[in-house]
N, CA, C and O atoms as CSV, one atom per row, in Angstrom:
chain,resi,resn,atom,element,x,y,z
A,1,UNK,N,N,93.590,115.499,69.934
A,1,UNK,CA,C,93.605,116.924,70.126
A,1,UNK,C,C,92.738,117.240,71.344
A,1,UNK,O,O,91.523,117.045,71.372
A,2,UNK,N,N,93.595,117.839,72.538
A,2,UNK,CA,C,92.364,118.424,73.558
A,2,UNK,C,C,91.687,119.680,73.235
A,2,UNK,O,O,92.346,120.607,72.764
A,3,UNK,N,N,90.681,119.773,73.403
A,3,UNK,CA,C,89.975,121.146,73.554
A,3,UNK,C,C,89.732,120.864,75.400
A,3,UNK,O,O,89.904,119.966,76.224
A,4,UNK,N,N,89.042,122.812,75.311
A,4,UNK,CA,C,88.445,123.577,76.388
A,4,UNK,C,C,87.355,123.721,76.629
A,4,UNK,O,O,86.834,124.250,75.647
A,5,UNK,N,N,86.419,123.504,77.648
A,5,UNK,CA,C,85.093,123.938,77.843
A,5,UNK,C,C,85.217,124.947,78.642
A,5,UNK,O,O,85.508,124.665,79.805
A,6,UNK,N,N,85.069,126.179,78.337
A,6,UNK,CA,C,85.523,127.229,80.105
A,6,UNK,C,C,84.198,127.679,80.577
A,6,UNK,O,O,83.464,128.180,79.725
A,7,UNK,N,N,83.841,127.603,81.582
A,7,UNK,CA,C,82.574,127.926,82.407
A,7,UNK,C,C,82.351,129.694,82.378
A,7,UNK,O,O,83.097,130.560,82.835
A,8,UNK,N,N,80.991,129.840,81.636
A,8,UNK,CA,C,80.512,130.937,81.741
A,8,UNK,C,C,79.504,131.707,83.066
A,8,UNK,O,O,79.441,131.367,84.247
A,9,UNK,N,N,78.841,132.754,82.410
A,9,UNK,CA,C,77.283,133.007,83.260
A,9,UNK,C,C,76.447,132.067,82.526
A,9,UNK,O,O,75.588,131.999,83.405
A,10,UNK,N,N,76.045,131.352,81.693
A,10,UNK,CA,C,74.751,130.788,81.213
A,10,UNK,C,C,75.002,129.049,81.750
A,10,UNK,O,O,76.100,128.679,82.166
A,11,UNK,N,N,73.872,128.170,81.659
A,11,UNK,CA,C,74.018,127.015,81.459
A,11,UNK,C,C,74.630,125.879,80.451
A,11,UNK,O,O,74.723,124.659,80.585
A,12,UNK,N,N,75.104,126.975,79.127
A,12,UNK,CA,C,75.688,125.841,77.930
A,12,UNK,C,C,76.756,125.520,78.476
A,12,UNK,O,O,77.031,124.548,77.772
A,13,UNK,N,N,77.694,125.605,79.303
A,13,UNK,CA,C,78.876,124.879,80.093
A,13,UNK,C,C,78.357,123.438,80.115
A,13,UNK,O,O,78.791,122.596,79.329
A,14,UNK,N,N,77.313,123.141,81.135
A,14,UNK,CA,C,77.003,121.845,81.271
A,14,UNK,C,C,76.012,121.067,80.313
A,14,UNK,O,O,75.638,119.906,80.483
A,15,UNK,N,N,75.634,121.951,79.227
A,15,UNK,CA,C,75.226,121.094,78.092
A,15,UNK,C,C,76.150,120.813,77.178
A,15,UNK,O,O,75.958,119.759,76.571
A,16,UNK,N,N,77.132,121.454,76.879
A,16,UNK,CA,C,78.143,121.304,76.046
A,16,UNK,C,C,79.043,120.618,76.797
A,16,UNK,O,O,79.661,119.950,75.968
A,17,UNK,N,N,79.484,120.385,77.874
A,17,UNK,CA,C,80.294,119.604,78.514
A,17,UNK,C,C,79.822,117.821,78.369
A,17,UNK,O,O,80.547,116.886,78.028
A,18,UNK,N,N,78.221,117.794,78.803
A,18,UNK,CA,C,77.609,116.624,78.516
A,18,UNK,C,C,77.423,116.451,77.394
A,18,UNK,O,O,78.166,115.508,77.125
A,19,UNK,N,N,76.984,116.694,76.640
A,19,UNK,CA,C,77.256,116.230,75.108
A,19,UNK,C,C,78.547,116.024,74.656
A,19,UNK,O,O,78.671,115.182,73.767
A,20,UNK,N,N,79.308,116.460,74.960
A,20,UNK,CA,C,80.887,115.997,74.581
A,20,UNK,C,C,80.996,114.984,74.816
A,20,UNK,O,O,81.378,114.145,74.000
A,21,UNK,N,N,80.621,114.683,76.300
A,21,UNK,CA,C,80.998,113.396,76.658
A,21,UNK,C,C,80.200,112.527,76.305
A,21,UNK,O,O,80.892,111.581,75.932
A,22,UNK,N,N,79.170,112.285,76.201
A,22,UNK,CA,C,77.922,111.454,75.397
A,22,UNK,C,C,78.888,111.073,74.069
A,22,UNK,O,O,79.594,110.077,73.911
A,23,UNK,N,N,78.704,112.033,73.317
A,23,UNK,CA,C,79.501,111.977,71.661
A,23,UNK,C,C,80.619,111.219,71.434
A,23,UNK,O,O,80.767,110.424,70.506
A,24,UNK,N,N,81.818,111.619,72.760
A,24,UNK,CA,C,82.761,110.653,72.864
A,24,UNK,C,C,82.720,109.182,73.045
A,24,UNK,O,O,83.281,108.154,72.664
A,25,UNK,N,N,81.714,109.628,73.867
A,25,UNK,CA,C,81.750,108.073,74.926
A,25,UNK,C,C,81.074,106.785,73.262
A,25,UNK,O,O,81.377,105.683,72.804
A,26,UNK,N,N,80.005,107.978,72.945
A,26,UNK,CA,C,79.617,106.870,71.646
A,26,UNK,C,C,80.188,106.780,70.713
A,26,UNK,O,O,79.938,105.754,70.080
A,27,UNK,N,N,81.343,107.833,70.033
A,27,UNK,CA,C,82.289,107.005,69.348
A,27,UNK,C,C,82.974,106.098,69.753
A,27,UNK,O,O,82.808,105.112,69.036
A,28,UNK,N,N,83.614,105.938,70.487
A,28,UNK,CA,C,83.937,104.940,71.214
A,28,UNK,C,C,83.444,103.570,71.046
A,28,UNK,O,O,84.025,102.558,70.653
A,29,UNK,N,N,82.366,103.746,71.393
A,29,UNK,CA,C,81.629,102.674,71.098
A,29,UNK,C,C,81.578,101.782,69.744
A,29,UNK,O,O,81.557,100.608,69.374
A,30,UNK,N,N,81.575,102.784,69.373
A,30,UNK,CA,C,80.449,102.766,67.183
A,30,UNK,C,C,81.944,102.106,66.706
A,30,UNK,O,O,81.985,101.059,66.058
A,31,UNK,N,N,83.401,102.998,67.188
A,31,UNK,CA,C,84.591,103.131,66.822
A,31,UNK,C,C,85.411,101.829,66.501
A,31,UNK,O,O,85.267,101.051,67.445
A,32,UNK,N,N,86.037,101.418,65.740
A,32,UNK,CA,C,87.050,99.845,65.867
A,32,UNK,C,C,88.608,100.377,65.700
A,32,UNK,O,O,89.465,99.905,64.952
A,33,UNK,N,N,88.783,101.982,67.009
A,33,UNK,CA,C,89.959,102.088,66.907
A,33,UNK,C,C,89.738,102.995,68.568
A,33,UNK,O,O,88.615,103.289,68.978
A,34,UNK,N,N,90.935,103.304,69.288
A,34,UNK,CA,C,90.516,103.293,70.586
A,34,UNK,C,C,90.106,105.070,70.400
A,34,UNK,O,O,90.636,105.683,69.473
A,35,UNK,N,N,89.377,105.614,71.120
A,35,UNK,CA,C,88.900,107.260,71.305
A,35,UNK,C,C,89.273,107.682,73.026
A,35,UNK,O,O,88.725,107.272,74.049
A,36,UNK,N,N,90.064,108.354,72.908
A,36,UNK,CA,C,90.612,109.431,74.064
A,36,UNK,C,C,89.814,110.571,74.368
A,36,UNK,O,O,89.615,111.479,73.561
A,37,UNK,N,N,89.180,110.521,75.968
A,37,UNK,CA,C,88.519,111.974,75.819
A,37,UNK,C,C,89.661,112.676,76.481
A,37,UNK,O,O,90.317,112.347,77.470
A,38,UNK,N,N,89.750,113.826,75.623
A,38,UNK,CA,C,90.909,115.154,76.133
A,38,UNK,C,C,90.264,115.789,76.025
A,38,UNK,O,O,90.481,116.314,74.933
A,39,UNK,N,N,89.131,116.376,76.643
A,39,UNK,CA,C,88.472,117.838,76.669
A,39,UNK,C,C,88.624,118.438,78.563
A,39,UNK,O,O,88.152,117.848,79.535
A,40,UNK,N,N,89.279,119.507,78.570
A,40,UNK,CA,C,89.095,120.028,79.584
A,40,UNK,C,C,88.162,120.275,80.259
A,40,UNK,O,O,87.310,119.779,79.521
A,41,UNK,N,N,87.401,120.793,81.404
A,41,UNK,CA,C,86.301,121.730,81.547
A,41,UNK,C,C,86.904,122.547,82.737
A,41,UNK,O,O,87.322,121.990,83.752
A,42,UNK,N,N,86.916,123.381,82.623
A,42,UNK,CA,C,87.383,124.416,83.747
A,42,UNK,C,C,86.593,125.793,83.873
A,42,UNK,O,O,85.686,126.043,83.080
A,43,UNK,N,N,86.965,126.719,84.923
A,43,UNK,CA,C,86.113,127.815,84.960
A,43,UNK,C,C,86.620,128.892,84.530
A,43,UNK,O,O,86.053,129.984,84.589
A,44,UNK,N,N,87.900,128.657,83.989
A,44,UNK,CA,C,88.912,130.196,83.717
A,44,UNK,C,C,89.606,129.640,82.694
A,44,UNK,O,O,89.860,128.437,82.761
A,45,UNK,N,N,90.075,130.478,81.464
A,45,UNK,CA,C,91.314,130.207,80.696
A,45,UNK,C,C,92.472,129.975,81.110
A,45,UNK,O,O,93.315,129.256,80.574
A,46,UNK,N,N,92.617,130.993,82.753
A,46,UNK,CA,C,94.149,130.423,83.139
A,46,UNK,C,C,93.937,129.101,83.509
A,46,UNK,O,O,95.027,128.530,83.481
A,47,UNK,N,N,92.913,128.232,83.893
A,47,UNK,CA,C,93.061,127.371,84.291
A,47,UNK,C,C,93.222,126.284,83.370
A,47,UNK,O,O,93.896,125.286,83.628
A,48,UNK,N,N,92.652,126.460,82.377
A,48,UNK,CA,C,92.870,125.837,80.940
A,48,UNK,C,C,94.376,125.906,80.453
A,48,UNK,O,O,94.931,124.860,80.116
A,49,UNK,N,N,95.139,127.276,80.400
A,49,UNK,CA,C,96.070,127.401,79.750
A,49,UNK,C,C,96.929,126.685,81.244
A,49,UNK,O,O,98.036,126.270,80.901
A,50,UNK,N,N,96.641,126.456,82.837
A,50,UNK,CA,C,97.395,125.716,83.121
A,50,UNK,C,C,97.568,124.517,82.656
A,50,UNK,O,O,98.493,124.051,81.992
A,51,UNK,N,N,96.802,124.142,82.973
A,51,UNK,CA,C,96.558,122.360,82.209
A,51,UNK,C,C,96.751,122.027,81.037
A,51,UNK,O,O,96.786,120.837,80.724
A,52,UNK,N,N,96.932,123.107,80.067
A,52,UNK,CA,C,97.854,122.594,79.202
A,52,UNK,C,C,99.244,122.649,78.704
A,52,UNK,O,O,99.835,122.201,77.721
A,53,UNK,N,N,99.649,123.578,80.057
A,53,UNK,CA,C,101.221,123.643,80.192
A,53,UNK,C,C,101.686,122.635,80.301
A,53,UNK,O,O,101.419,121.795,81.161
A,54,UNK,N,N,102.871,122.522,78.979
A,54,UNK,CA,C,103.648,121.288,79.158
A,54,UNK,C,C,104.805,120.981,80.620
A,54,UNK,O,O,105.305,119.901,80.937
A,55,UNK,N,N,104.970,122.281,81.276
A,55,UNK,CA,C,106.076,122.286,82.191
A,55,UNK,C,C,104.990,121.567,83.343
A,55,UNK,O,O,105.442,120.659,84.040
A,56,UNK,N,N,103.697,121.955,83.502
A,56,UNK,CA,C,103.005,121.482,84.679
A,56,UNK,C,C,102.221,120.269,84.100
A,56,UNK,O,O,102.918,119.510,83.426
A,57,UNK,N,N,100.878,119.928,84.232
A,57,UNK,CA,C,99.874,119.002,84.066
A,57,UNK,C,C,100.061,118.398,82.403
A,57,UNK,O,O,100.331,117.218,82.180
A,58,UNK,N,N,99.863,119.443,81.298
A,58,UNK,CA,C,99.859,118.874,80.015
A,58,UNK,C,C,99.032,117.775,79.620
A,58,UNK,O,O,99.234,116.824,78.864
A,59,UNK,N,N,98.011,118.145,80.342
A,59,UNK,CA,C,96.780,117.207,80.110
A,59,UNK,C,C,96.336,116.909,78.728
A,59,UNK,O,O,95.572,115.966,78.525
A,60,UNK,N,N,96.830,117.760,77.635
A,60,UNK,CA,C,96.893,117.423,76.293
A,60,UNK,C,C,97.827,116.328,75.985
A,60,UNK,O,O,97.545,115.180,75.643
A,61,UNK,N,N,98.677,116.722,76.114
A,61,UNK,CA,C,99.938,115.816,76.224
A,61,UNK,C,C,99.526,114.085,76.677
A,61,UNK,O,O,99.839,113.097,76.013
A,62,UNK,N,N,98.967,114.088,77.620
A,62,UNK,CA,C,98.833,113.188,78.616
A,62,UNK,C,C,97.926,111.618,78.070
A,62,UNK,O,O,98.068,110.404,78.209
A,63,UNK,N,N,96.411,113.120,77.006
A,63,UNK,CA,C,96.176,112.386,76.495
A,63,UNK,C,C,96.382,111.816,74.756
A,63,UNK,O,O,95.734,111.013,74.084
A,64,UNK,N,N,97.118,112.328,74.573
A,64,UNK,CA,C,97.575,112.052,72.954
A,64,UNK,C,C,98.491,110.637,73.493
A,64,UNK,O,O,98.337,109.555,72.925
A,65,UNK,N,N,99.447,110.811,74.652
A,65,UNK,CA,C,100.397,109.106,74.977
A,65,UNK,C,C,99.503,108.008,75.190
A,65,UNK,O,O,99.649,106.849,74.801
A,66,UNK,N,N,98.342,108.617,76.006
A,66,UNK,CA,C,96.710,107.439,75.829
A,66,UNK,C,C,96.827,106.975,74.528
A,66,UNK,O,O,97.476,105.938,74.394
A,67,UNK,N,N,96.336,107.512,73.492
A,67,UNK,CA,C,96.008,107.465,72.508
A,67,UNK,C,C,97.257,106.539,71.504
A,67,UNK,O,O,96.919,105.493,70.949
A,68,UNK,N,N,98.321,106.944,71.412
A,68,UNK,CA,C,99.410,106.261,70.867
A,68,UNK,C,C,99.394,104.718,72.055
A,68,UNK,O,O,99.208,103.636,71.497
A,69,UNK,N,N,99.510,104.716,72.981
A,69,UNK,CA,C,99.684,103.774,73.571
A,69,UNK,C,C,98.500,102.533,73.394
A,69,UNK,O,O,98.879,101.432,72.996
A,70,UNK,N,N,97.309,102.727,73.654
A,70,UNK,CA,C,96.100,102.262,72.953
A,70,UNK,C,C,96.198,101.888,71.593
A,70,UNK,O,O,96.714,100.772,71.662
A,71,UNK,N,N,96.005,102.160,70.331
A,71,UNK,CA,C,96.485,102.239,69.201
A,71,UNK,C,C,97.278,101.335,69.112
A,71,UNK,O,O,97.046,100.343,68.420
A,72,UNK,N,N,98.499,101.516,69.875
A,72,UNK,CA,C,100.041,100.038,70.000
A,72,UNK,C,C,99.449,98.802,70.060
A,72,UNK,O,O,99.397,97.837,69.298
A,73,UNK,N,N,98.983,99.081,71.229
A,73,UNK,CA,C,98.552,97.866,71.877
A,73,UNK,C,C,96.965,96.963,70.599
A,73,UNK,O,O,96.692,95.793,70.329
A,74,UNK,N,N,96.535,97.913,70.312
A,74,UNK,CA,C,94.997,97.519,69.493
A,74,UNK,C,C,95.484,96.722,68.213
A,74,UNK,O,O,94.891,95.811,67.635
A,75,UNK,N,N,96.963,97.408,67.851
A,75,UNK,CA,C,97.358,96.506,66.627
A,75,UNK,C,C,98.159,95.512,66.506
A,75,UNK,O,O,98.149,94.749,65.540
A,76,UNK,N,N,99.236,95.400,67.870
A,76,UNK,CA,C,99.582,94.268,68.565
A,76,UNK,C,C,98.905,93.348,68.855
A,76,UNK,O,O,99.334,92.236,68.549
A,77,UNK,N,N,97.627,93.451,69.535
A,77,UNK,CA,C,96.055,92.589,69.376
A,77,UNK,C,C,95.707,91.834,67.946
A,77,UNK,O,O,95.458,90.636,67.804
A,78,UNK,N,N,95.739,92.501,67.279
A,78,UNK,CA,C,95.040,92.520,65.987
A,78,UNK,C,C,95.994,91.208,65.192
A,78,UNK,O,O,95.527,90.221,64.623
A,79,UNK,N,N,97.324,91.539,65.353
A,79,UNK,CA,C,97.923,91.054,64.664
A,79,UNK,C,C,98.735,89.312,65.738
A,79,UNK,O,O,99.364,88.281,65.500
A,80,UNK,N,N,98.151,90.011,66.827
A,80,UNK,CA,C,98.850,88.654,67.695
A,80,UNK,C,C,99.963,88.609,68.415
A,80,UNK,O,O,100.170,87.675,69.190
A,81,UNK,N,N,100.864,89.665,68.239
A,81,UNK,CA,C,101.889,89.438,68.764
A,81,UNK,C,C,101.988,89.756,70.267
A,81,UNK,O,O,100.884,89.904,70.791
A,82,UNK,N,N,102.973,89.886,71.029
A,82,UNK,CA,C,102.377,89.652,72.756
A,82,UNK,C,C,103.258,91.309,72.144
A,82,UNK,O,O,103.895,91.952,71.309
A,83,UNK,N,N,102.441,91.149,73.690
A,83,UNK,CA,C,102.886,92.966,73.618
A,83,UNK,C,C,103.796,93.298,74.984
A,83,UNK,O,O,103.557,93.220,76.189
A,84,UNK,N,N,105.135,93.771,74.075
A,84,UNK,CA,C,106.413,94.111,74.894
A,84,UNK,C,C,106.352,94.524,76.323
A,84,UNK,O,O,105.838,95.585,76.679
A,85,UNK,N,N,106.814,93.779,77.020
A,85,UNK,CA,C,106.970,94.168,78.886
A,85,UNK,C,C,106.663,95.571,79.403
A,85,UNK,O,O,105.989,95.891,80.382
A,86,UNK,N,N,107.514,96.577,78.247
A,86,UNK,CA,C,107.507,98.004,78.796
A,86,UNK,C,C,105.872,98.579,78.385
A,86,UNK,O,O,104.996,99.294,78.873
A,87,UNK,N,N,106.020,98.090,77.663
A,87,UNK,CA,C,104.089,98.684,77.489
A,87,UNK,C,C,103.201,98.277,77.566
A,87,UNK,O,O,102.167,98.507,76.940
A,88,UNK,N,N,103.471,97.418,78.540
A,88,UNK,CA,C,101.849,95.973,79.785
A,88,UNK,C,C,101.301,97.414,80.734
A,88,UNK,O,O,101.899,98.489,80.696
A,89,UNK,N,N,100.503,97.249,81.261
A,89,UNK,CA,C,99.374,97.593,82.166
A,89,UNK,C,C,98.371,96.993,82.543
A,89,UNK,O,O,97.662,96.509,81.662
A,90,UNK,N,N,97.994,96.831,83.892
A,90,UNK,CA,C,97.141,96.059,84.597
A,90,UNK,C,C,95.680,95.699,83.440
A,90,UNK,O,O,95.195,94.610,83.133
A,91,UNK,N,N,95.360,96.854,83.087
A,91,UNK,CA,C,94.331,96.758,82.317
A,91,UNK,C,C,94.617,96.091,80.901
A,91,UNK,O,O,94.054,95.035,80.612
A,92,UNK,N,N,95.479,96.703,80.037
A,92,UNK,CA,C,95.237,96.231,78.798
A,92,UNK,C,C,96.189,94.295,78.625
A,92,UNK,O,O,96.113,93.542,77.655
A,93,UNK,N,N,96.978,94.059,79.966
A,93,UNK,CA,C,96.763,92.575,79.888
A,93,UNK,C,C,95.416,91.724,81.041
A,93,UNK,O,O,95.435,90.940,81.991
A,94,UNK,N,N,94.702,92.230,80.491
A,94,UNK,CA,C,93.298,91.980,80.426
A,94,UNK,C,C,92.586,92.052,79.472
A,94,UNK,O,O,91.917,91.064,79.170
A,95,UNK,N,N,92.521,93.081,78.809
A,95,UNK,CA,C,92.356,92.980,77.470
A,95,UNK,C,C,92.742,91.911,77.039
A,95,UNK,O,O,91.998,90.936,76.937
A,96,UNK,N,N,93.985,91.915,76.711
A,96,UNK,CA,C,94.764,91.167,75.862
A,96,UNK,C,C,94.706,89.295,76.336
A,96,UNK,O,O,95.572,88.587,75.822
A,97,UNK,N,N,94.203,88.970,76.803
A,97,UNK,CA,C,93.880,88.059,77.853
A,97,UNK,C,C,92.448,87.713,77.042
A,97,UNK,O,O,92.413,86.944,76.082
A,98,UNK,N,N,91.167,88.470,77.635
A,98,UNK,CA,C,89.871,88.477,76.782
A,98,UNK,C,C,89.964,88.538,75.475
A,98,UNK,O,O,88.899,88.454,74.865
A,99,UNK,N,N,91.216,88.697,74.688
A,99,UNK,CA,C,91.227,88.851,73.044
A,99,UNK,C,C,91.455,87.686,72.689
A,99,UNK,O,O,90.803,87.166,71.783
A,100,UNK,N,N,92.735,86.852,73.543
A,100,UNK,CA,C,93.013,85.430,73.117
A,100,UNK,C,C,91.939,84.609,73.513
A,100,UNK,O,O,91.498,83.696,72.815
A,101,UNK,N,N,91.389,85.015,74.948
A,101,UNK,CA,C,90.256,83.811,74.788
A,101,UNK,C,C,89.322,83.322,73.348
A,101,UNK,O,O,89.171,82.294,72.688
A,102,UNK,N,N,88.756,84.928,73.331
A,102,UNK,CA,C,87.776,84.911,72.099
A,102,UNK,C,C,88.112,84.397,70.909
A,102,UNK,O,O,87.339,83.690,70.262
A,103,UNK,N,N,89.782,84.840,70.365
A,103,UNK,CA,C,90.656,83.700,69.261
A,103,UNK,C,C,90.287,82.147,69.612
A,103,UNK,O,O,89.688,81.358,68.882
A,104,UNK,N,N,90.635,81.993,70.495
A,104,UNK,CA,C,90.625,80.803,70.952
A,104,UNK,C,C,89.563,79.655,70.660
A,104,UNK,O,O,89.656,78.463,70.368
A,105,UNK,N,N,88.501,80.552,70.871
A,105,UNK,CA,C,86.887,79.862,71.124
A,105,UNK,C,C,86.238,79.603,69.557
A,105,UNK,O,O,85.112,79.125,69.426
């Protein structure tokens, strides 16, 4: 689910923006399933409600296919099986690469 941070007059924009990301970043961490940050930060609602237009950016969107795609791949890992041509990426056959080593060892 994305949320919005929209920039006010006060400073909680950039405390609440950084703590989001702190919070995320450490579930993530703590997490044994993958975490997507989808939080906007912008200075206007229109700019928010652009970005989450599905006809334009859909940066919500964008990141929920993160999230399913990650997830695929984490239980494809898990379970061993190679993971289908159409859903390789530079990165996660690297991953997937560092997972068999560690089986391996």
């Amino acid at each position: 689910m994305s949320r919005a941070i929209i920039r006010g007059d006060t400073p909680h924009f950039d405390y609440i923006s950084a703590e989001a990301s702190r919070g995320i970043g450490q579930a993530a961490l703590d997490a044994d399933v993958p975490v997507i940050f989808g939080v906007l930060t912008t200075h206007t609602v229109a700019q928010a409600i652009e970005r989450a237009e599905s006809a334009k950016f859909n940066r919500g969107g964008d990141a929920a296919r993160s999230a399913i795609e990650m997830a695929t791949v984490m239980r494809l890992l898990r379970v061993g099986k190679e993971t289908p041509p159409s859903a390789e990426v530079p990165r996660v056959r690297r991953a997937k690469k560092r997972a068999l080593r560690k089986r391996r060892a």
